[in-house]
Phi, psi and omega in degrees: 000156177279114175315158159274339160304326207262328170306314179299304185302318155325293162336297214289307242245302178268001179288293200294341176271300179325282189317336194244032167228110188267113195306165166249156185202103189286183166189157184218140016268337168220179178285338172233147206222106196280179206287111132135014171257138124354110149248177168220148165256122154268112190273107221224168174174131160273035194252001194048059176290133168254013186225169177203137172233155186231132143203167212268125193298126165104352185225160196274348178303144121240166150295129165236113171233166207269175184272104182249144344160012179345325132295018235355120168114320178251144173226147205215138156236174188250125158288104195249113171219155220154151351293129189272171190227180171283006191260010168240053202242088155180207190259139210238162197212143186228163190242167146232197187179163184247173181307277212293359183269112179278356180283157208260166151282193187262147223272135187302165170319139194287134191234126182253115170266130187259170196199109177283162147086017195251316162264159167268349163282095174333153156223154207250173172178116189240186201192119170265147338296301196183143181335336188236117185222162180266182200270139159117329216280154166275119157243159177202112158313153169209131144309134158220168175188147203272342187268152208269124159226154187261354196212157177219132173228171188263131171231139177278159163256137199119316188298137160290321183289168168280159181310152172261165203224150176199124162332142173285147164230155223249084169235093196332138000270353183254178161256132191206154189218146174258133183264130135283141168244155162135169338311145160284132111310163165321326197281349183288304208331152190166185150213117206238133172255125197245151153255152160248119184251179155218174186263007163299323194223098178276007177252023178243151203222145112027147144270177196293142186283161174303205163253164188236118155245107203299168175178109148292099192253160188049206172251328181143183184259147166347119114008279177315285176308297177325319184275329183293328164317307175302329191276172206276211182276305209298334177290335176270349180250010160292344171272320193304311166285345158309320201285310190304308144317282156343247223330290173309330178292296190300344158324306184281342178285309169301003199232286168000286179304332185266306195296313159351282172318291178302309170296328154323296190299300238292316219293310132022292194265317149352281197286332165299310133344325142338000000 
């Protein structure tokens, strides 16, 4: 059995590892969510936490659920919340704690659940030069809206990270905001979607602009070709006869090579005749 010296020291041990691990805490299927739909936030920590609490940054209510195991090494709970409204529109912070320990660790990286679907002033989303760019090319997405949002945000579908978000500027007669992208990759390829906020509720959004689907053709361009673009006409035609030569030396090396061959058979059949 456990001395009450050897619990207390236990205590003392698992306080001090809590407070300085802080869980990460995701939510699926994303961060933005229309009105009357389902997430689950997950709350994880390789510190082997056996509790987990989800609460709203700034209010003192949270959720507790107990920790259970997916893995080895890890523990994890699920939060579910739903059909969710605009009043679960903010920002969340998750804890984890061990049994014997009353203290909480330290609280994870702020995860903002968005709520779509909160104003009626469309919002638009176009793309420059155009949805089919080659791999390497600069695109740059745009928001617009005929209605005053102070903020836009980019969403990908699918994507882990949170929207990216950039102010809005006021260029009459609409509002609008520029995503620059680029050199594009395989990895751009998607479907993206704009929001519009304002800052009295930045978590409450717009509904979503129509979707943009990006398509990324090739690997990007030659090295090779790209430099050759730069250079001036006396230079193509100083490689072309450099092309030419080559060509011709290996003509002559290959003809070589057929007489060799040929003189070979004859000489044989030469001496047989003899």
């Amino acid at each position: 059995s456990t001395s009450p010296v050897q619990a207390i020291l236990c205590l003392s041990l698992l306080s001090s590892w809590g407070v300085s691990k802080k869980p990460s805490l995701s939510v699926q299927p994303g961060p933005v969510v229309a009105p009357g739909e389902k997430l689950t936030l997950q709350c994880g920590s390789d510190a082997g936490y056996d509790r987990f609490a989800l609460y709203k940054e700034g209010e003192r209510d949270f959720l507790q659920r107990p920790g259970r195991q997916p893995q080895a090494g890890l523990s994890q709970a699920d939060f579910s919340l739903g059909p969710v409204s605009h009043s679960h529109g903010d920002r969340y912070r998750c804890s984890g704690a061990h049994n014997l320990s009353s203290e909480w660790s330290a609280p994870s990286d702020p995860l903002d659940i968005l709520i779509s679907g909160q104003f009626y002033d469309t919002v638009s989303l176009s793309v420059q030069p155009g949805p089919t760019v080659a791999s390497g090319e600069n695109v740059t997405l745009l928001c617009q809206s005929q209605g005053q949002f102070h903020t836009f945000l980019l969403t990908k579908e699918g994507a882990a990270h949170p929207p990216l978000r950039l102010r809005s500027e006021h260029r009459a007669p609409k509002y609008q905001a520029e995503f620059p992208m680029g050199p594009v990759t395989s990895a751009h390829v998607g479907t993206y979607r704009c929001y519009g906020s304002r800052s009295t509720d930045p978590h409450l959004l717009s509904h979503p602009s129509d979707p943009l689907e990006l398509v990324v053709s090739g690997e990007g361009p030659d090295p090779v070709l790209s430099e050759l673009k730069g250079q001036h006409p006396q230079d193509y035609t100083v490689e072309n006869l450099i092309r030419m030569g080559v060509a011709g030396l290996v003509l002559v090396f290959l003809g070589i090579l057929l007489f060799e061959a040929q003189h070979s058979q004859r000489s044989p059949q030469d001496a047989a005749g003899r």
